[in-house]
N, C-alpha and C positions, 0 to 999 in steps of 0.2 A: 504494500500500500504506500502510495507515495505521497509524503507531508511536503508540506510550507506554513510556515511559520514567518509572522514580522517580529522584527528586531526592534525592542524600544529604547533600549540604554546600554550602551556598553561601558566599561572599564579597562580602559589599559594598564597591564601591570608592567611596571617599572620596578629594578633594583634601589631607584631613587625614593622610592616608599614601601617596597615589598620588605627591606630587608628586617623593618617595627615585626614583621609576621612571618615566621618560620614557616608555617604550612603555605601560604603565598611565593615566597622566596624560592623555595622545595620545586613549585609548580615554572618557576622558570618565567620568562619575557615572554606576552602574548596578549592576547585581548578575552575577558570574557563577553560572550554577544548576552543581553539580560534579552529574553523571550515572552511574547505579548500574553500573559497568562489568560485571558478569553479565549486564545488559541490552542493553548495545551498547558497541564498540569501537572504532568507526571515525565519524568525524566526516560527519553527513549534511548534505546541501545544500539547506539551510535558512535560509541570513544573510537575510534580508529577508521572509522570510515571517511569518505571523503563527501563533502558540504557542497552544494553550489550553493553561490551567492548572489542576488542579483542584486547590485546597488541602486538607490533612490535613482541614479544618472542611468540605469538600461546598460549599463556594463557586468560582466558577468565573472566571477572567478572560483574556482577550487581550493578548498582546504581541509584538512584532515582536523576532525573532532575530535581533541586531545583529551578532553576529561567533560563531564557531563551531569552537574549538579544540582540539588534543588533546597531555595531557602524560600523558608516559608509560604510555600505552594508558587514560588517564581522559580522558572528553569532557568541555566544560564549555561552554555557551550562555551567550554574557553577552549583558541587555538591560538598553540605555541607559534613564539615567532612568527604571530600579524599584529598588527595595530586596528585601532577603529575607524584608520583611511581602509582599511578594507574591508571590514564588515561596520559600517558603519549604521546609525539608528536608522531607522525606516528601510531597512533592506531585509531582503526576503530570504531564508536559508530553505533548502529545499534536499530531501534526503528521502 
């Protein structure tokens, strides 16, 4: 079955603020995408697969869903080594 999901908020993690938080640090430079919870609630299994992404601009790119967590009924995909230039809020993840 194939999902899409939009992207409401992301977080870039940085060593310039990750390193206050050991489990953050651990997880390495990357982006978490935060996911439109209307859309979905429960965390799909996805860690290692690969993401397309459509940005707000109709551009389109691949990335590998490094880790795949849920805080307080919000999902959030973080992928190593992206920023929020590419999966950035209002973009579409599709798996």
């Amino acid at each position: 079955m194939l999902m899409r999901v939009r992207v409401i908020d992301t977080i870039d993690l940085s060593p310039s603020w990750t390193h206050r938080y050991p489990e953050l640090e651990a997880r390495g430079e990357g982006v978490m995408a935060v996911l439109d919870p209307e859309q979905i609630k429960s965390a799909p299994e996805i860690e290692g697969r690969t993401i397309v992404i459509t940005r707000p601009d109709g551009s389109v790119r691949q990335l590998v869903a490094t880790t795949v967590e849920v805080h307080h009924s919000v999902v959030g995909i973080f992928f190593k080594g992206a920023s929020s230039d590419d999966v950035p809020r209002g973009a579409e993840l599709e798996w």
